[in-house]
Backbone as JSON, one array per atom type, in Angstrom:
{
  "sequence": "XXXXXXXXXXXXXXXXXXXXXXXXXXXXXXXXXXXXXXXXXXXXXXXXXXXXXXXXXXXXXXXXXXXXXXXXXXXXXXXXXXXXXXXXXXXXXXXXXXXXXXXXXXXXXXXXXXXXXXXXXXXXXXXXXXXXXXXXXXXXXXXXXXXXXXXXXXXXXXXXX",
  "N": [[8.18, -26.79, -75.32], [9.64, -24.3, -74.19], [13.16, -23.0, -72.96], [13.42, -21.29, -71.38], [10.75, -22.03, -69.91], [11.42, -24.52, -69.51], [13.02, -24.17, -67.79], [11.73, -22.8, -65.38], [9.72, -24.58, -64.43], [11.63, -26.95, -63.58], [12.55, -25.5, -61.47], [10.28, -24.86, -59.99], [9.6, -27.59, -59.27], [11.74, -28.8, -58.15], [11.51, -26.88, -55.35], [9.61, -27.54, -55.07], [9.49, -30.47, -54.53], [11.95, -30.09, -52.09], [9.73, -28.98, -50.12], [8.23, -30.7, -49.89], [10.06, -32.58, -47.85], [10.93, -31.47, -46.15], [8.47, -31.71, -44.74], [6.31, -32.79, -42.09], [6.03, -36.32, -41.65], [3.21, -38.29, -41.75], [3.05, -40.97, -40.94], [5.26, -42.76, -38.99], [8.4, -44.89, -38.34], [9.99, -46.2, -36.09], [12.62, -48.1, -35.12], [13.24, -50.89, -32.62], [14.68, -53.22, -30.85], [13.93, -54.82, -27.85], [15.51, -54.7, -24.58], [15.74, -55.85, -22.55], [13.26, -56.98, -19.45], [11.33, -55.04, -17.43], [10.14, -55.7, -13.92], [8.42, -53.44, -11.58], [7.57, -52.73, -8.51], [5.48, -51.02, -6.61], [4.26, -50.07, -3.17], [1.86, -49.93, -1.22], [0.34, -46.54, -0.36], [2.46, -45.27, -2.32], [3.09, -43.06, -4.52], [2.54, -43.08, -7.85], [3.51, -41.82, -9.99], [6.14, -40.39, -9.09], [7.11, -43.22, -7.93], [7.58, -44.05, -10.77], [9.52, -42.23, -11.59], [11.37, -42.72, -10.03], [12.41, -45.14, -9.93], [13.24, -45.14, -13.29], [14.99, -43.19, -12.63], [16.99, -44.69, -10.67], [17.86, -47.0, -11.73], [18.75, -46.59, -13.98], [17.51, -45.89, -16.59], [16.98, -44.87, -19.63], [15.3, -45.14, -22.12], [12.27, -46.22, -22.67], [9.06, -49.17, -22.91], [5.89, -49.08, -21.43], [4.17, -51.47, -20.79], [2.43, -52.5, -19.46], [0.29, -52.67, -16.52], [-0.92, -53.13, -12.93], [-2.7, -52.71, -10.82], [-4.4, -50.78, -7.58], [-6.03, -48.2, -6.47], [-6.32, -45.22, -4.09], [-6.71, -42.66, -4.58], [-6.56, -40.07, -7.22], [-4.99, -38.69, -10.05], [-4.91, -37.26, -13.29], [-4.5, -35.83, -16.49], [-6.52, -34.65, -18.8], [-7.5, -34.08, -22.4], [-9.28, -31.44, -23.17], [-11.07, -29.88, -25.79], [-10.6, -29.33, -29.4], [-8.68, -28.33, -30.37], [-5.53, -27.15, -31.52], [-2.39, -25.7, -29.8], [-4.38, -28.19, -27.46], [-6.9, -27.52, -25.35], [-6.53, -28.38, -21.87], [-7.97, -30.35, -19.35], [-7.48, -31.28, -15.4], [-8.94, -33.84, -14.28], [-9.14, -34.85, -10.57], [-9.38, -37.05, -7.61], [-10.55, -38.76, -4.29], [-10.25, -41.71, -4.16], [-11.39, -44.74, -3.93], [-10.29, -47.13, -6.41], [-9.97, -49.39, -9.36], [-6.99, -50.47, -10.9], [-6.82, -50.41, -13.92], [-5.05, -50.32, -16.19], [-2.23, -49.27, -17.46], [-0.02, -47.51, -19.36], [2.17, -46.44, -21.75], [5.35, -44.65, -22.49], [8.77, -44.37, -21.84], [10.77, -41.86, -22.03], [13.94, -40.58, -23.32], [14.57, -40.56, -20.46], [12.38, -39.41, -19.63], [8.68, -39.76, -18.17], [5.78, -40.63, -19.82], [2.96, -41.65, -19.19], [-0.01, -43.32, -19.63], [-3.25, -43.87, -17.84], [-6.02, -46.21, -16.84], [-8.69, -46.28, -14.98], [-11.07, -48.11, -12.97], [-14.03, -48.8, -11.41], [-17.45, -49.96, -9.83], [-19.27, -49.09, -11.18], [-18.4, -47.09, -13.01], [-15.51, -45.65, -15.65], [-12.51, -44.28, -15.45], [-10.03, -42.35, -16.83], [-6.65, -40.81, -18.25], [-3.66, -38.67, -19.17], [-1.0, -39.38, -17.04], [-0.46, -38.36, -13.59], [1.19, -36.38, -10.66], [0.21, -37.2, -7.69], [-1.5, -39.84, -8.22], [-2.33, -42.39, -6.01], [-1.06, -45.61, -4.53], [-3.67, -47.69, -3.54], [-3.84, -51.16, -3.09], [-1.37, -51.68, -4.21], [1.04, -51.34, -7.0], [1.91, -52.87, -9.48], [3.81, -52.59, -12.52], [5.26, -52.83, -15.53], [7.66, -52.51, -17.75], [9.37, -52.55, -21.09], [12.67, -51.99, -21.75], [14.36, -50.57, -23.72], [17.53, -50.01, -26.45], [19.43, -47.26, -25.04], [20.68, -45.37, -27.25], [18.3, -45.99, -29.11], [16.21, -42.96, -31.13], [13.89, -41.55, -29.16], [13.07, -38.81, -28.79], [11.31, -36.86, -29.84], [8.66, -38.26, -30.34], [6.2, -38.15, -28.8], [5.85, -35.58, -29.36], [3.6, -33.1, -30.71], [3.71, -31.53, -32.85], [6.39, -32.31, -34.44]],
  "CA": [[8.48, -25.93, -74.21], [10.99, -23.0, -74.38], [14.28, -23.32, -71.87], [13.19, -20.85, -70.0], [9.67, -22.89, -69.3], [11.32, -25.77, -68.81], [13.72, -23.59, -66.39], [11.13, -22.42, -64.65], [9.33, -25.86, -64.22], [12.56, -27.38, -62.71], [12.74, -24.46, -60.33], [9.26, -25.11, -58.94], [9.26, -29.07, -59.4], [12.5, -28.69, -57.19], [10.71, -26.37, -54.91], [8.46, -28.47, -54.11], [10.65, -31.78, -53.51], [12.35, -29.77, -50.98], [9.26, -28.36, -49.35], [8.05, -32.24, -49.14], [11.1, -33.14, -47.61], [10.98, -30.99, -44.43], [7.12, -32.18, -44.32], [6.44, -33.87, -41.16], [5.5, -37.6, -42.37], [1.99, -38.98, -41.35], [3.43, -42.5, -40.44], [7.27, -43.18, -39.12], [8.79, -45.87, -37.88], [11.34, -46.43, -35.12], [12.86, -49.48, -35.25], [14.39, -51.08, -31.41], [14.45, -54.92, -30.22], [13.64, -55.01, -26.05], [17.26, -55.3, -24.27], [15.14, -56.6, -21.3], [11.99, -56.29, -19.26], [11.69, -54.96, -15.46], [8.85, -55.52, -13.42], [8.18, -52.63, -10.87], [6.14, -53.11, -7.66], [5.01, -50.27, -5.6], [3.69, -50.45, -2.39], [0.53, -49.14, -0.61], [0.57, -44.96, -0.34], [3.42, -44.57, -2.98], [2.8, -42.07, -5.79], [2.94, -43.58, -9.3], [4.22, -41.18, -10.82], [7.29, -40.35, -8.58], [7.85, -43.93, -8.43], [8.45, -44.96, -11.62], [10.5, -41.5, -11.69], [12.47, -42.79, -9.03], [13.19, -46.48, -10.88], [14.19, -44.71, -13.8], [17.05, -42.58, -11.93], [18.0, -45.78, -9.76], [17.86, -48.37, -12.76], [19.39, -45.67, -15.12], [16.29, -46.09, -17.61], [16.57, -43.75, -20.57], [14.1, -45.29, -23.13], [10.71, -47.95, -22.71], [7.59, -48.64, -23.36], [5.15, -49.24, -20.29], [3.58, -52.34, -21.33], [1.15, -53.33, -18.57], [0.23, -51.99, -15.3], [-2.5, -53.07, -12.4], [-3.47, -52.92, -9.04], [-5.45, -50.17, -7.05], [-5.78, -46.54, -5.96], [-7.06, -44.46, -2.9], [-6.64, -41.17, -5.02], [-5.8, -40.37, -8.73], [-4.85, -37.32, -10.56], [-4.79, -37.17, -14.64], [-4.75, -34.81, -17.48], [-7.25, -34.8, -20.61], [-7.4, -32.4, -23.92], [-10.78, -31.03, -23.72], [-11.12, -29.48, -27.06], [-9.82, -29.78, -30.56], [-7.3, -27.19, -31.06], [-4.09, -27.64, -31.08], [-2.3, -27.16, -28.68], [-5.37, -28.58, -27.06], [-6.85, -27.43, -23.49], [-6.52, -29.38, -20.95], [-8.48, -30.35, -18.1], [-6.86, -32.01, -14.4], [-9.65, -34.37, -12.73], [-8.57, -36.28, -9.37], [-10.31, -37.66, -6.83], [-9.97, -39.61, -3.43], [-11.93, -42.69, -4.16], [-10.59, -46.39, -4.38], [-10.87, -47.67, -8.01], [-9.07, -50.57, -9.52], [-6.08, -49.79, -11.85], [-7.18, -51.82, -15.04], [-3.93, -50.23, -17.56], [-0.79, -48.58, -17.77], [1.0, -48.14, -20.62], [3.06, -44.83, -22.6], [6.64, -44.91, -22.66], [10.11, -43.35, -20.88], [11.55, -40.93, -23.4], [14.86, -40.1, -22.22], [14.37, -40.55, -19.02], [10.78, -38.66, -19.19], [7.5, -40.64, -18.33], [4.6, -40.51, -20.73], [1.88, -42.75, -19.1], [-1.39, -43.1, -19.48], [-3.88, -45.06, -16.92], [-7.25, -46.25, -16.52], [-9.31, -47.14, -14.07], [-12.8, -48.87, -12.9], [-14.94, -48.91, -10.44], [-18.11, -50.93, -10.13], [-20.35, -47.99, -11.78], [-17.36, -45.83, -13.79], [-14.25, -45.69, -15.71], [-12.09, -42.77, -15.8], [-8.34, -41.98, -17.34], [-5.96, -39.67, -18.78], [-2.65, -38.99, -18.65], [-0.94, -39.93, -15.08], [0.01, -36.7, -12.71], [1.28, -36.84, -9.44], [-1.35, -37.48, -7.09], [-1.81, -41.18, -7.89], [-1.44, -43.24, -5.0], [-1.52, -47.17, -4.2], [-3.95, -48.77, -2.1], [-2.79, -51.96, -2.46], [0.37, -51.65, -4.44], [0.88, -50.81, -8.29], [2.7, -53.48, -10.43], [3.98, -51.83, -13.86], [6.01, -54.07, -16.26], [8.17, -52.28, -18.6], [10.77, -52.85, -21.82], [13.9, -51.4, -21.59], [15.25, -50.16, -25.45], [18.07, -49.39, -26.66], [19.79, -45.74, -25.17], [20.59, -44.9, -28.58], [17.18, -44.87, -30.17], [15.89, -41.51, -30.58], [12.62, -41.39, -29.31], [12.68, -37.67, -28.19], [9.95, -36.14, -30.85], [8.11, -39.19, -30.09], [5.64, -37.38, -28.36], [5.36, -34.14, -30.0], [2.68, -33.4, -31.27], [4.24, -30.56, -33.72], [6.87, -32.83, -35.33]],
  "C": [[9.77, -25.19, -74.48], [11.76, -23.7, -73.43], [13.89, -22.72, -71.08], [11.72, -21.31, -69.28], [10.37, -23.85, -68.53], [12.34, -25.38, -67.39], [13.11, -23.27, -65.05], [9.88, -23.72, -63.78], [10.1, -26.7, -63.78], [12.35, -26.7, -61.63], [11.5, -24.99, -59.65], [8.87, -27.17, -58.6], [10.44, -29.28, -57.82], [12.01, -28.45, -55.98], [9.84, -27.38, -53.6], [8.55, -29.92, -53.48], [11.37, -31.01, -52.37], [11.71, -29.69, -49.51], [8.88, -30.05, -48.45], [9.01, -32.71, -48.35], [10.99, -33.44, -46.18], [9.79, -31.19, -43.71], [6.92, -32.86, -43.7], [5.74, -35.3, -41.79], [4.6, -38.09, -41.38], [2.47, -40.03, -40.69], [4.79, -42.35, -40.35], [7.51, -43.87, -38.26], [9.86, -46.01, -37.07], [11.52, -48.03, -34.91], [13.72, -49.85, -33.77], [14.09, -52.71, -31.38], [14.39, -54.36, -28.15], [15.09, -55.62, -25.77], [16.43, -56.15, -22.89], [13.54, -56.22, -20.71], [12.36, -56.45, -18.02], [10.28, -54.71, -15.15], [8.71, -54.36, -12.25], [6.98, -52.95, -10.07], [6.47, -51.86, -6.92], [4.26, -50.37, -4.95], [2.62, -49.67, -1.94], [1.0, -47.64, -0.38], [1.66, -44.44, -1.39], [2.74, -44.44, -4.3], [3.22, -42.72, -6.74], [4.03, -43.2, -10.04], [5.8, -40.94, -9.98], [7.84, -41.76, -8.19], [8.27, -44.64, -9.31], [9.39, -43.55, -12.09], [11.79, -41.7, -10.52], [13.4, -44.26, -9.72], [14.18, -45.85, -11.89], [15.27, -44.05, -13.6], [17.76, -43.67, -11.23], [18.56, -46.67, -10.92], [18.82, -47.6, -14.32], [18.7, -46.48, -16.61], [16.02, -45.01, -18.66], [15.36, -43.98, -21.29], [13.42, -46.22, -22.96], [9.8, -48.02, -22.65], [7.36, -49.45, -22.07], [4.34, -49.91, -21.14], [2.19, -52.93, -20.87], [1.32, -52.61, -17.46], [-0.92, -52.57, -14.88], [-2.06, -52.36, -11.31], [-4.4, -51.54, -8.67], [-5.16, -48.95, -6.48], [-6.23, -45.91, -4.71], [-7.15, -42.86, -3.5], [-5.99, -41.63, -6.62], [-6.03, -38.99, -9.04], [-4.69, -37.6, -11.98], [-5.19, -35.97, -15.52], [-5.45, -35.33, -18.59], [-7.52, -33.98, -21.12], [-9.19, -32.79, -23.85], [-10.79, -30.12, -24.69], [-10.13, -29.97, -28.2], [-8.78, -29.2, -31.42], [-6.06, -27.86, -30.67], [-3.13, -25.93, -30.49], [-3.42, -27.15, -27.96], [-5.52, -28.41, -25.65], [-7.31, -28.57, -22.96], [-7.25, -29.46, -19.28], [-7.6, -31.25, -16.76], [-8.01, -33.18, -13.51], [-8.86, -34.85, -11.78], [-10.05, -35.96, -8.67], [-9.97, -38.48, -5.85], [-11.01, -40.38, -3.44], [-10.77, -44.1, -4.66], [-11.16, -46.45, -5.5], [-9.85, -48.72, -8.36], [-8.15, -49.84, -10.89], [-6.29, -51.12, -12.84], [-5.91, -51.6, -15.95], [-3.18, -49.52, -16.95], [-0.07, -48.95, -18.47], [1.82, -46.48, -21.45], [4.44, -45.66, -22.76], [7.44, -43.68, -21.69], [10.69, -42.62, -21.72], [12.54, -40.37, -22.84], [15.09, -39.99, -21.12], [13.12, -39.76, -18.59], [9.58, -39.82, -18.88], [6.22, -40.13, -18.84], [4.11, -41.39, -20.52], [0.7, -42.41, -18.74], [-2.01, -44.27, -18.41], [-5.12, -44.77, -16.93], [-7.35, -46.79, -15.57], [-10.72, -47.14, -13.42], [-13.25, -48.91, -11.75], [-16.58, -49.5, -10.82], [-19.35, -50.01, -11.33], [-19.41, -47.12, -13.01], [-15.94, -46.46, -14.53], [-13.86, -44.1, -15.84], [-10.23, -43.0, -16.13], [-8.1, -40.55, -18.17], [-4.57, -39.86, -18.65], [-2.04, -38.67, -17.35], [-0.11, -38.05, -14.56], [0.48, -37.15, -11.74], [-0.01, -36.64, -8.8], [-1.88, -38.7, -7.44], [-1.36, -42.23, -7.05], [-2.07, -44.65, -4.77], [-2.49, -47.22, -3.45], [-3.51, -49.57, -2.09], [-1.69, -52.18, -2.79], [-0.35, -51.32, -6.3], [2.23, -52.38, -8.93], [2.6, -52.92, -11.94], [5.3, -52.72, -14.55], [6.93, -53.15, -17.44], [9.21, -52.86, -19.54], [11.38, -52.51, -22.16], [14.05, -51.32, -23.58], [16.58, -49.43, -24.81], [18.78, -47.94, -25.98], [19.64, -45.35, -26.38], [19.65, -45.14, -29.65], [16.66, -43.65, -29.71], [14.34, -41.9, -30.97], [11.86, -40.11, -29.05], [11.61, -36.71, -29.19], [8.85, -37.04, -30.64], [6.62, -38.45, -29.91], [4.67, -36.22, -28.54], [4.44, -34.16, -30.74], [2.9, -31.88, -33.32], [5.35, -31.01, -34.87], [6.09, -34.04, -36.23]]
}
């Protein structure tokens, strides 16, 4: 190989370690230990979603994963990606219909809530992710585990990084 081959074969070998660099990575790992866990009970008619947005401002809850969730509904609101594009459209069902709350689980990202929920009825299931417009019938127990402030989980999410 000449110098200027092998010059020119650095240049793009380089190149292309760089380009890999800034390449979002398939798999990544965040590493936290649980500083604690808080159980959350909400009572009959209160909105899911505004109350575990109300815990996290009282409890000063930046980051956690939503581990478990039950109890029961009189109404529910959720979002799901109907199609396969990105970014992916989205549909809203709700509905005023008792159903049993079988999950809840996402996480708090900075003080944001990312939770998903299912739930059953004797004929159906239905989920997505949670909206306002989910309300208790007989109460909502949701179990979360507090991390760290200082991991960064804010890309978490994204579906672009």
């Amino acid at each position: 190989m000449t110098k200027i081959q092998i010059f020119i074969f650095t240049i793009i070998l380089a190149g292309s370690f760089a380009v890999a660099q800034n390449a979002p990575q398939e798999v990544q790992m965040i590493n936290s230990e649980f500083k604690k866990i808080q159980i959350i009970r909400m009572h009959s008619g209160t909105d899911m979603l505004n109350g575990l947005k109300e815990a996290i401002k009282k409890y000063q809850i930046k980051n956690a994963v939503i581990l478990a969730g039950i109890g029961s509904v009189t109404d529910y609101h959720v979002h799901v990606v109907s199609d396969k594009n990105l970014p992916p459209a989205e549909e809203f069902p709700q509905a005023s219909v008792a159903m049993d709350l079988t999950s809840v689980q996402g996480y708090i990202i900075n003080g944001r809530v990312h939770a998903h929920i299912t739930l059953a009825d004797e004929n159906s299931m239905v989920g997505g992710h949670l909206e306002e417009g989910t309300k208790a019938l007989t109460f909502f127990i949701i179990t979360l585990a507090i991390l760290a402030d200082n991991v960064d989980l804010h890309d978490l999410d994204n579906y672009k990084k």
